[in-house]
matplotlib code that plots the C-alpha trace (Angstrom):
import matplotlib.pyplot as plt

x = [10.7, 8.2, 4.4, 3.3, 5.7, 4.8, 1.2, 1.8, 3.9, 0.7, -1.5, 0.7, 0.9, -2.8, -3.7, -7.1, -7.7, -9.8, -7.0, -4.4, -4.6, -1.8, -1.6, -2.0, -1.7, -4.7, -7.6, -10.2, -13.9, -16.3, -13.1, -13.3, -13.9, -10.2, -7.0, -2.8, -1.9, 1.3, 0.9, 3.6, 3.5, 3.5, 7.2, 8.2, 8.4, 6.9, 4.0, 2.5, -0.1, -3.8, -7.0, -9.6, -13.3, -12.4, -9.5, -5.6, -3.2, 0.7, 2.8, 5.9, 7.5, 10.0, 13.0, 11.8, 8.9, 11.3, 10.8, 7.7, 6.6, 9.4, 7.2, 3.7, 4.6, 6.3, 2.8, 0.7, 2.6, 4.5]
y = [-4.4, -2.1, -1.7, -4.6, -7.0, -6.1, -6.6, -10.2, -10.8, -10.1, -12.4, -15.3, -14.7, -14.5, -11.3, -10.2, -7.7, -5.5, -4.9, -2.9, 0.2, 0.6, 3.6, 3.2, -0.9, -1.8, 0.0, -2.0, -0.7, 0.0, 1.7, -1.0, 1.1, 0.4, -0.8, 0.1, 1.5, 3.1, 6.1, 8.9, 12.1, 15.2, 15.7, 12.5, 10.6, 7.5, 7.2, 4.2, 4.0, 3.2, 4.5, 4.3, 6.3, 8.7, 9.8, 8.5, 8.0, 8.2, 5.6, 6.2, 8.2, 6.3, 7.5, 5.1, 3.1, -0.1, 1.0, 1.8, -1.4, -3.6, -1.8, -2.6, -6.0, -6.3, -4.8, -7.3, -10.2, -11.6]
z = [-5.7, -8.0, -7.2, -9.5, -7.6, -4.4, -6.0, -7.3, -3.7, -1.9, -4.1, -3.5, -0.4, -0.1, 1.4, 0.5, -1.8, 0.2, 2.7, 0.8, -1.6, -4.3, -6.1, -10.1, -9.8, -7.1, -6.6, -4.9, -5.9, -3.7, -1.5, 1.4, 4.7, 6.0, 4.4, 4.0, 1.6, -0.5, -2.6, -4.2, -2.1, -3.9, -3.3, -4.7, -1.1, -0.9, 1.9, 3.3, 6.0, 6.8, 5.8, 8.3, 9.0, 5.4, 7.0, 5.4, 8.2, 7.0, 8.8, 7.0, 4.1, 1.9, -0.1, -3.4, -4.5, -3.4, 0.4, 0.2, -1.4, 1.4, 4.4, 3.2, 2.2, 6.0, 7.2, 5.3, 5.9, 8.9]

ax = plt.figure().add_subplot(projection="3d")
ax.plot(x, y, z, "-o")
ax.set_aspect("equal")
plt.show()
């Protein structure tokens, strides 16, 4: 799964859009005050985690985008 899957998986799924961030394919404006998120680290990982108070909290680095996107679609839907 690539970023604009895992986007379309949410939506049908019905999570909100103010409770997940995905780099370069969702982007919510105003910034909601806390959400997950899944963004490319500077080394190429993939990171997903929470943003909370300003601050981003990394939950997890991934090997590929397809990790990534499996562990916050298994965070936003159970």
């Amino acid at each position: 799964m690539e970023r604009r899957e895992l986007r379309a998986a949410l939506s049908a799924a019905g999570v909100a859009d103010g409770y997940y961030r995905i780099e370069g394919v969702h982007e919510p404006a105003p910034t909601p005050t806390d959400f997950l998120f899944l963004r490319q680290a500077s080394d190429g990982a993939w990171e997903t985690g929470a943003y909370e108070r300003g601050s981003y909290e990394v939950i997890a680095r991934h090997p590929s985008e397809s990790a990534g996107c499996a562990h916050l679609l298994h965070l936003l839907v159970r």
